[in-house]
PQR file of N, CA, C, O and H, with PARSE charges and radii, in Angstrom:
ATOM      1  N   UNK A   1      67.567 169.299  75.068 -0.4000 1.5000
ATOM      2  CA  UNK A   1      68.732 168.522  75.481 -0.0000 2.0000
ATOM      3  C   UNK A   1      68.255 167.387  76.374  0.5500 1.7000
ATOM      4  O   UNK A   1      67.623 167.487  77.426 -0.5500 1.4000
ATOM      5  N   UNK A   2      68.669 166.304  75.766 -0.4000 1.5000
ATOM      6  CA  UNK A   2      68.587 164.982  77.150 -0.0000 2.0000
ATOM      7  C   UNK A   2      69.344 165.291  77.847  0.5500 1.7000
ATOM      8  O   UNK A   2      70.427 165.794  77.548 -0.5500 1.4000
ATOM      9  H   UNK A   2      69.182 166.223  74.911  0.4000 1.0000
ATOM     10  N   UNK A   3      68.854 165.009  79.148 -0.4000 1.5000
ATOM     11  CA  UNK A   3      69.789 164.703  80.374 -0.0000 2.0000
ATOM     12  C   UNK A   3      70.613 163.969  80.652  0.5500 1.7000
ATOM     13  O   UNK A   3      71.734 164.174  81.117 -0.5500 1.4000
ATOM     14  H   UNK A   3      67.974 164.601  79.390  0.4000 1.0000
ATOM     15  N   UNK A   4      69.874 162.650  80.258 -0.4000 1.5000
ATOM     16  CA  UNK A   4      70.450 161.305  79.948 -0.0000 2.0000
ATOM     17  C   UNK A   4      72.007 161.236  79.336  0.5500 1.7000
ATOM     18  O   UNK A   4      73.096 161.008  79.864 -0.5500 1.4000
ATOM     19  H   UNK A   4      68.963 162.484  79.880  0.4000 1.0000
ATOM     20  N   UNK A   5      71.649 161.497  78.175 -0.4000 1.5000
ATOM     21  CA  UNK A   5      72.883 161.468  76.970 -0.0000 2.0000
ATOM     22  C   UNK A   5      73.259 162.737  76.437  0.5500 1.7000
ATOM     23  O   UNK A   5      73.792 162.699  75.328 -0.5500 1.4000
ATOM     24  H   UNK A   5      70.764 161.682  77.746  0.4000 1.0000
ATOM     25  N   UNK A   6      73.096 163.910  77.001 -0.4000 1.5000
ATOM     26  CA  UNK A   6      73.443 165.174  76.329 -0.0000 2.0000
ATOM     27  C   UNK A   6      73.449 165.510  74.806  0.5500 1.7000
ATOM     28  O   UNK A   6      73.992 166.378  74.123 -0.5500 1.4000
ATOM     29  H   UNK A   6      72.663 163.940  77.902  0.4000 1.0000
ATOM     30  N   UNK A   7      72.667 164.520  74.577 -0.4000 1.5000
ATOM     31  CA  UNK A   7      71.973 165.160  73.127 -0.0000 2.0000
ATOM     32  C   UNK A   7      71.239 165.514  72.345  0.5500 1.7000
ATOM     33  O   UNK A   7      70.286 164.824  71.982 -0.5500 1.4000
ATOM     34  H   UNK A   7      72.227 163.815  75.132  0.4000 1.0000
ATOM     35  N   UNK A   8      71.493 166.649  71.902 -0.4000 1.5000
ATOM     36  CA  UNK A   8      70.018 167.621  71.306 -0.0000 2.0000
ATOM     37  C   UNK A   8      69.851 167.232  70.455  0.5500 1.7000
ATOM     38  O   UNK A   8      70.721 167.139  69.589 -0.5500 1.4000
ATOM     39  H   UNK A   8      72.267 167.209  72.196  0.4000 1.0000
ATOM     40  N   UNK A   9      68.330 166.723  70.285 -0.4000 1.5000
ATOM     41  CA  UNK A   9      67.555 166.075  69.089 -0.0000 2.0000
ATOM     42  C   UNK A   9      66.957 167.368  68.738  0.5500 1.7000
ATOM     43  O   UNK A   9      66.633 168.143  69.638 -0.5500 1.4000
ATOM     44  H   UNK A   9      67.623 166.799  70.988  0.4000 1.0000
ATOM     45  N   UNK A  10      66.729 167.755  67.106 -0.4000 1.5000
ATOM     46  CA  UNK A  10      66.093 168.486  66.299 -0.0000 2.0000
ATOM     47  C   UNK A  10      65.593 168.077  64.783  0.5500 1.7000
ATOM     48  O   UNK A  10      66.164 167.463  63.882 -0.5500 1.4000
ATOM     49  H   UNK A  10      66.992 167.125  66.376  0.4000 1.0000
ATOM     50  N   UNK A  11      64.499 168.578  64.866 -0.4000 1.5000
ATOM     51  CA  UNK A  11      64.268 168.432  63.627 -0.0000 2.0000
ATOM     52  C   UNK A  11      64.702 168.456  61.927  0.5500 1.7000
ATOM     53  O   UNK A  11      65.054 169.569  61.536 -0.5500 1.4000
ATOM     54  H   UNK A  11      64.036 169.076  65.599  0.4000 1.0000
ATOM     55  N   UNK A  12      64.709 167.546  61.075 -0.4000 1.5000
ATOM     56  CA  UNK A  12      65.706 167.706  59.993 -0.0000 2.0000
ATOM     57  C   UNK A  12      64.818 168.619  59.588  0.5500 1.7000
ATOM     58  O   UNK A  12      63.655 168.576  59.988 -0.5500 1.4000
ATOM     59  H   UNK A  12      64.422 166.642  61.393  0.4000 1.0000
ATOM     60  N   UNK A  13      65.327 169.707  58.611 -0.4000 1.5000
ATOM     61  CA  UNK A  13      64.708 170.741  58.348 -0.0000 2.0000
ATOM     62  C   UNK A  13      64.344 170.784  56.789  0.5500 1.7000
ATOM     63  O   UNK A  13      63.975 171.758  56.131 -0.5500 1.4000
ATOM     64  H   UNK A  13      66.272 169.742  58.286  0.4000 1.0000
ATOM     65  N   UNK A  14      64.532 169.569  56.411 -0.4000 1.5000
ATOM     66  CA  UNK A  14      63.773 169.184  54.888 -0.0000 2.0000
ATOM     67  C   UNK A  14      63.338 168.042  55.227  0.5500 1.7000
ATOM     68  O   UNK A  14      63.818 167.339  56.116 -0.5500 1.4000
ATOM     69  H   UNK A  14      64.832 168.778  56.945  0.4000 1.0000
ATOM     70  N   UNK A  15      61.998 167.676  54.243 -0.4000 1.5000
ATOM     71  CA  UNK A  15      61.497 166.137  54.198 -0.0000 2.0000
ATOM     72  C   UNK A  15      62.402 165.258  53.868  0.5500 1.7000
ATOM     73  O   UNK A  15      62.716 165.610  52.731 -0.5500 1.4000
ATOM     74  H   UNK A  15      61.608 168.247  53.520  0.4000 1.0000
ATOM     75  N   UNK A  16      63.059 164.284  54.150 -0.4000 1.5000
ATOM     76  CA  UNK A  16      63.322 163.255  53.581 -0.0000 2.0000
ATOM     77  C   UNK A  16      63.038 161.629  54.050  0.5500 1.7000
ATOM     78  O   UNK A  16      62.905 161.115  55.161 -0.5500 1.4000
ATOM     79  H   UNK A  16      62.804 163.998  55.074  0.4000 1.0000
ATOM     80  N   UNK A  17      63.012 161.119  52.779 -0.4000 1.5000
ATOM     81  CA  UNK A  17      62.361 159.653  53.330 -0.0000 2.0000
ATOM     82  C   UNK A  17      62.387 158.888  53.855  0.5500 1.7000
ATOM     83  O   UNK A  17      63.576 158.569  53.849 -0.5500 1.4000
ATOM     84  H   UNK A  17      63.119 161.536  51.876  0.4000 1.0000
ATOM     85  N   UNK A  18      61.666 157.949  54.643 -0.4000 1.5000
ATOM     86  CA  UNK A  18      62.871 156.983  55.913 -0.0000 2.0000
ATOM     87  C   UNK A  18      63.381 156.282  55.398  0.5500 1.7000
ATOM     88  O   UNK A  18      63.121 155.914  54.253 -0.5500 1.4000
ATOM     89  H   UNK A  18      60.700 158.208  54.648  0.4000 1.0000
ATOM     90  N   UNK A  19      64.266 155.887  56.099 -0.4000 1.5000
ATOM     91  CA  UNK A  19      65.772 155.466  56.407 -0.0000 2.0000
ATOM     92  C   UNK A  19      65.964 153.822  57.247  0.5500 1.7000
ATOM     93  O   UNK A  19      66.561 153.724  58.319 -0.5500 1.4000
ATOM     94  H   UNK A  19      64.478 156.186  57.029  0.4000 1.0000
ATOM     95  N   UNK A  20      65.436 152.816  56.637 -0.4000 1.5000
ATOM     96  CA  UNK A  20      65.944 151.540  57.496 -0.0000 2.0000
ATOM     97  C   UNK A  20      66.955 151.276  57.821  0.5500 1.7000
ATOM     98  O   UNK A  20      68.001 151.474  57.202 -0.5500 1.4000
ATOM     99  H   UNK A  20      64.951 152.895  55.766  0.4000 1.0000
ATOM    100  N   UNK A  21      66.758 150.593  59.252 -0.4000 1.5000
ATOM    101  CA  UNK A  21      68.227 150.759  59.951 -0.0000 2.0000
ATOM    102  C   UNK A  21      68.625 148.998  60.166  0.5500 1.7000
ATOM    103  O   UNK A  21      68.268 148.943  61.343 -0.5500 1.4000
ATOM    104  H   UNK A  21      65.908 150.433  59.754  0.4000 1.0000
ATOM    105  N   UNK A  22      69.064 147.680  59.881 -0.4000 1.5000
ATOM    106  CA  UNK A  22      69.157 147.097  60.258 -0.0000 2.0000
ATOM    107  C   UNK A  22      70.771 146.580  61.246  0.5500 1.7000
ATOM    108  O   UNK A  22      71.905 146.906  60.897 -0.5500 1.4000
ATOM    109  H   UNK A  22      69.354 147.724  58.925  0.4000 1.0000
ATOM    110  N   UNK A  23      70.476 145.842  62.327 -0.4000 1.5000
ATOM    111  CA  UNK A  23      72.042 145.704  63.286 -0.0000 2.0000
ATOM    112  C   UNK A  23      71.978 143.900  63.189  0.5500 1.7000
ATOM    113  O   UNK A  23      70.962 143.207  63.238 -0.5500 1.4000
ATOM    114  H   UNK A  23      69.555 145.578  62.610  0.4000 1.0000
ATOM    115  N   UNK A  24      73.023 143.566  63.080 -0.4000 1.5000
ATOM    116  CA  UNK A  24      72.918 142.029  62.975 -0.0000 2.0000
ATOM    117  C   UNK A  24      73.726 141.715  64.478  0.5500 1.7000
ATOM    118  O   UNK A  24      74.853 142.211  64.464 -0.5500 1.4000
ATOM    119  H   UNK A  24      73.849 144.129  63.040  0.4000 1.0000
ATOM    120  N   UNK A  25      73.477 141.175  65.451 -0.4000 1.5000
ATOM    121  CA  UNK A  25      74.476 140.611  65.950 -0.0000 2.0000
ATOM    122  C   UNK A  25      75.313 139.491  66.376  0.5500 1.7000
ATOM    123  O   UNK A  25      74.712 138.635  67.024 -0.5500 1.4000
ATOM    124  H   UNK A  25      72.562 140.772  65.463  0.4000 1.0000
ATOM    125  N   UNK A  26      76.587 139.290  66.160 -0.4000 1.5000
ATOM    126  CA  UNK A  26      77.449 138.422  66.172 -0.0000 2.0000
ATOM    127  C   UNK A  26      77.605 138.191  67.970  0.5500 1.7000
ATOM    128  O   UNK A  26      77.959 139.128  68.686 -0.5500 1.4000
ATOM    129  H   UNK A  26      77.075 139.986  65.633  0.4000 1.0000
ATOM    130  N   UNK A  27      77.325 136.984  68.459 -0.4000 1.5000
ATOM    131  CA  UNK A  27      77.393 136.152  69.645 -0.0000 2.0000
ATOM    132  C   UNK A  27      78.829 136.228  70.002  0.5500 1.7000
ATOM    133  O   UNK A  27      79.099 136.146  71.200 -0.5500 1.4000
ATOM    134  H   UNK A  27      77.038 136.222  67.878  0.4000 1.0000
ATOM    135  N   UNK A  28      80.011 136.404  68.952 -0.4000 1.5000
ATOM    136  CA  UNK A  28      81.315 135.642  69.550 -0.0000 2.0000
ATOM    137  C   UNK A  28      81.940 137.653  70.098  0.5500 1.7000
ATOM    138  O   UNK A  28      83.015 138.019  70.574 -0.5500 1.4000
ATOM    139  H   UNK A  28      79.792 136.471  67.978  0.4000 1.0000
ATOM    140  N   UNK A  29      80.922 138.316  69.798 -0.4000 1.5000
ATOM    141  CA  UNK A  29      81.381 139.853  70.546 -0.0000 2.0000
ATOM    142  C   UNK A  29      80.663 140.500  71.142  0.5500 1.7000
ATOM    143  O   UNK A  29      80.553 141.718  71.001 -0.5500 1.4000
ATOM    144  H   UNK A  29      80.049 138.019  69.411  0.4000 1.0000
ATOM    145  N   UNK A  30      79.849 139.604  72.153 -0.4000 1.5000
ATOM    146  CA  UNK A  30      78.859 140.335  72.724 -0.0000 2.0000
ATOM    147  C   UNK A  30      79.892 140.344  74.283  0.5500 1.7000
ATOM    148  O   UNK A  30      79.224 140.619  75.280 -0.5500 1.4000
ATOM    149  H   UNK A  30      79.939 138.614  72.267  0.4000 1.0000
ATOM    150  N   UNK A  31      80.918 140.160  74.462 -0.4000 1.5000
ATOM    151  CA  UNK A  31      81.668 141.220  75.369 -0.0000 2.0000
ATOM    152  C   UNK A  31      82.792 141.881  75.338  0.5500 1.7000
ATOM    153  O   UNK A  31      83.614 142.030  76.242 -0.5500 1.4000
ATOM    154  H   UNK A  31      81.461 139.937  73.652  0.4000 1.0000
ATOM    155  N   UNK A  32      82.804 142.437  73.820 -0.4000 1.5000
ATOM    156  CA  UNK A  32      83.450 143.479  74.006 -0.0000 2.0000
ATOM    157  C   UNK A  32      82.646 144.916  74.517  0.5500 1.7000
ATOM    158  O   UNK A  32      81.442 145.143  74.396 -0.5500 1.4000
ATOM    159  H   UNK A  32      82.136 142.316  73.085  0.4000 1.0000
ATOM    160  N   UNK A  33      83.609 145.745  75.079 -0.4000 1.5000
ATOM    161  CA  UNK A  33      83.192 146.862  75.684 -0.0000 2.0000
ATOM    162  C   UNK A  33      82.198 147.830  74.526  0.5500 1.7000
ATOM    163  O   UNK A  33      80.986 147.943  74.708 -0.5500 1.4000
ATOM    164  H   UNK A  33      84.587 145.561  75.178  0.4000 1.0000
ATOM    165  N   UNK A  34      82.613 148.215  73.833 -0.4000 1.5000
ATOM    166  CA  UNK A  34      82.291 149.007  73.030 -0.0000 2.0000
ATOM    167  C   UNK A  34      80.832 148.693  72.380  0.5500 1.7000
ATOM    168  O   UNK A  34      79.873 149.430  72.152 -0.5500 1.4000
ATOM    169  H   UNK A  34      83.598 148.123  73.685  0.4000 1.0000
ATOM    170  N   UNK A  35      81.074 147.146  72.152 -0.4000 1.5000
ATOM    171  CA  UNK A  35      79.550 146.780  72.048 -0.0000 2.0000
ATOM    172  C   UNK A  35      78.253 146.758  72.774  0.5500 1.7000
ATOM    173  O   UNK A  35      77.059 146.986  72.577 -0.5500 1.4000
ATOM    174  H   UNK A  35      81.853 146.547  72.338  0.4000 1.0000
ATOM    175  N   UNK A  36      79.192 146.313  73.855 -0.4000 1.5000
ATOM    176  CA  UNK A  36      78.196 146.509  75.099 -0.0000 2.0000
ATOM    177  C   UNK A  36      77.396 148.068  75.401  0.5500 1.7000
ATOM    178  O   UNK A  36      76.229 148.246  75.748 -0.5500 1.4000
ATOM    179  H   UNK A  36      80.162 146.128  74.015  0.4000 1.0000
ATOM    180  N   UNK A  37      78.385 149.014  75.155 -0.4000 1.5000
ATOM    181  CA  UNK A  37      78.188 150.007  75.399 -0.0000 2.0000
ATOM    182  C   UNK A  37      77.262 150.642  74.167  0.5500 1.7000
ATOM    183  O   UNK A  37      76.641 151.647  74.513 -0.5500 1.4000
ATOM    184  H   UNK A  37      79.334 148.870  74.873  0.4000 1.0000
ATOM    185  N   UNK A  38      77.143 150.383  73.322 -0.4000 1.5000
ATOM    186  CA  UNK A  38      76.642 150.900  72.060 -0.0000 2.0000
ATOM    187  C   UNK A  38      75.373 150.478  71.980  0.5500 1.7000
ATOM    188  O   UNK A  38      74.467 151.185  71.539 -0.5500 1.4000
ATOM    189  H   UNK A  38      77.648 149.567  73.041  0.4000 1.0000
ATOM    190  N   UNK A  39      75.174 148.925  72.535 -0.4000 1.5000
ATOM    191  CA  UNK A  39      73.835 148.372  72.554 -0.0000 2.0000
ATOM    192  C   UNK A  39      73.203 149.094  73.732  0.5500 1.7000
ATOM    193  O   UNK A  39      72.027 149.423  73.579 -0.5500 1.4000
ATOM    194  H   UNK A  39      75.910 148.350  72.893  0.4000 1.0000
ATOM    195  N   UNK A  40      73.852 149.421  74.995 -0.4000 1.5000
ATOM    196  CA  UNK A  40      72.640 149.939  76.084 -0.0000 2.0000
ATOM    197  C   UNK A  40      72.542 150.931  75.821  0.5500 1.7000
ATOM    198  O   UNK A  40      71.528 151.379  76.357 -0.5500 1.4000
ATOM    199  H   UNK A  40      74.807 149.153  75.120  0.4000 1.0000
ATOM    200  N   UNK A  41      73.435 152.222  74.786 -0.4000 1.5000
ATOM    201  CA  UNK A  41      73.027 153.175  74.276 -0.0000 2.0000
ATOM    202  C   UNK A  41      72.419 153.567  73.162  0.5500 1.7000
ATOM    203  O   UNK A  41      72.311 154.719  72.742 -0.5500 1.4000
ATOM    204  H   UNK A  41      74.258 151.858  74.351  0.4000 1.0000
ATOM    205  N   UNK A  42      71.841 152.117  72.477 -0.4000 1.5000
ATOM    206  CA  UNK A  42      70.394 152.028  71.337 -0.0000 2.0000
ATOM    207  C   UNK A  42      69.409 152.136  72.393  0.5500 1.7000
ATOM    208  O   UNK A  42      68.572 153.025  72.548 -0.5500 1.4000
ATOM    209  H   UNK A  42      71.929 151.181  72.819  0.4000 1.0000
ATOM    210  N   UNK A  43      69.628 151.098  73.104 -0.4000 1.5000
ATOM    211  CA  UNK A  43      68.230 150.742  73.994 -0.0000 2.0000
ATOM    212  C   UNK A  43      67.489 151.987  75.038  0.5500 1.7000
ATOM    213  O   UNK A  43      66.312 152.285  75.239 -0.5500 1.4000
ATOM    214  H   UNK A  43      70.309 150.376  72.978  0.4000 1.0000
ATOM    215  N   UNK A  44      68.879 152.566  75.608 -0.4000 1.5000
ATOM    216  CA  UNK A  44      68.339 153.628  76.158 -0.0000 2.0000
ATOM    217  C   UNK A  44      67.712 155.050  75.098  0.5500 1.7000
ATOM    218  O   UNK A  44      67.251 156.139  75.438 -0.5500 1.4000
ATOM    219  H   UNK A  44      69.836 152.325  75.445  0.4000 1.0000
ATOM    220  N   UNK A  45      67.805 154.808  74.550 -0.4000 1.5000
ATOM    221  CA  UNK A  45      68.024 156.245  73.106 -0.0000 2.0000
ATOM    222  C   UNK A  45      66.211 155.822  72.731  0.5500 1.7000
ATOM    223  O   UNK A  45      65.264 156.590  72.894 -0.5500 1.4000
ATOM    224  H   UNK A  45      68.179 153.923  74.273  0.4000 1.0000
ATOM    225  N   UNK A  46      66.143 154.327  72.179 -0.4000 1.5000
ATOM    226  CA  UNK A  46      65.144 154.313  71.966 -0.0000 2.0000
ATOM    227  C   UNK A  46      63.894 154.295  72.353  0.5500 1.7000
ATOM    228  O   UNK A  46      62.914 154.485  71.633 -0.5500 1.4000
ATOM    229  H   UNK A  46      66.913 153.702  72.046  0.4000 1.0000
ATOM    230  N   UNK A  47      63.920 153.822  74.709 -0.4000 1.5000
ATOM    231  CA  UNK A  47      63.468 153.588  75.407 -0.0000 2.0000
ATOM    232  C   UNK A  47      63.083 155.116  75.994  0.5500 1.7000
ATOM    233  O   UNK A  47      62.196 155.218  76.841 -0.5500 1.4000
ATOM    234  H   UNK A  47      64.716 153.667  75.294  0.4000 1.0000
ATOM    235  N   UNK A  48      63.585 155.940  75.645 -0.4000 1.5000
ATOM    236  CA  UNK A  48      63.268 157.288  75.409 -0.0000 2.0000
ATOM    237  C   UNK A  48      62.331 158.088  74.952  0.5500 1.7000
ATOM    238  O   UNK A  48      61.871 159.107  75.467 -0.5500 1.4000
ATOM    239  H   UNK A  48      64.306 155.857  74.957  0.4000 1.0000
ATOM    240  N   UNK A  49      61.990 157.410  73.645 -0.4000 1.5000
ATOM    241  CA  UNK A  49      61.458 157.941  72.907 -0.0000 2.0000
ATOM    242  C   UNK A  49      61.312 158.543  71.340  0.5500 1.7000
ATOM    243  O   UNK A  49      60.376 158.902  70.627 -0.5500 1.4000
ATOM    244  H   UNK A  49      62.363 156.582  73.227  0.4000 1.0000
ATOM    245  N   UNK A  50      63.091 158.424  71.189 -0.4000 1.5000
ATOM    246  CA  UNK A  50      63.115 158.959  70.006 -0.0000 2.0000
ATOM    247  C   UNK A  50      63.273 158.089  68.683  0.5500 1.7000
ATOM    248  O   UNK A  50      63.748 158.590  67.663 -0.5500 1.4000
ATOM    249  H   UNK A  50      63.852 158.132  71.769  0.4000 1.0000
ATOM    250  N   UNK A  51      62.920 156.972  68.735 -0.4000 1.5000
ATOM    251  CA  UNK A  51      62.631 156.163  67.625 -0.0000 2.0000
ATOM    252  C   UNK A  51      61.035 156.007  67.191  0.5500 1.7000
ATOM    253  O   UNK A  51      59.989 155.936  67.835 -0.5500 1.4000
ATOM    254  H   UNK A  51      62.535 156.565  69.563  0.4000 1.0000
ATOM    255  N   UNK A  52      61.307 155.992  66.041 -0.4000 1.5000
ATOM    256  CA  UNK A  52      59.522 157.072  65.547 -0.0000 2.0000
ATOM    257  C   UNK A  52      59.330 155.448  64.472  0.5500 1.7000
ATOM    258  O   UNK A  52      58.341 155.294  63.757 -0.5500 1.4000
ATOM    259  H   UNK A  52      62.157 156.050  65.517  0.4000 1.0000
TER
END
């Protein structure tokens, strides 16, 4: 369990193949809340560790 974000990372329990993720972002919503919030919770998620 993170502390951070209370969420338990586990292993997928079959192989499967990666998965590209692309995020585009649009300038005219970089203050809405939700965005805001979603982006410091990539950054922290990934600043973590768990992006492989």
């Amino acid at each position: 369990m993170d502390p951070i974000t209370d969420v338990h990372v586990a292993e997928f329990p079959l192989e499967i193949p990666s998965l590209g993720v692309d995020i585009v972002w649009n300038p005219w919503l970089q203050d809405d809340p939700f965005r805001q919030w979603l982006g410091h919770t990539l950054k922290t998620a990934t600043a973590s560790g768990y992006a492989h």
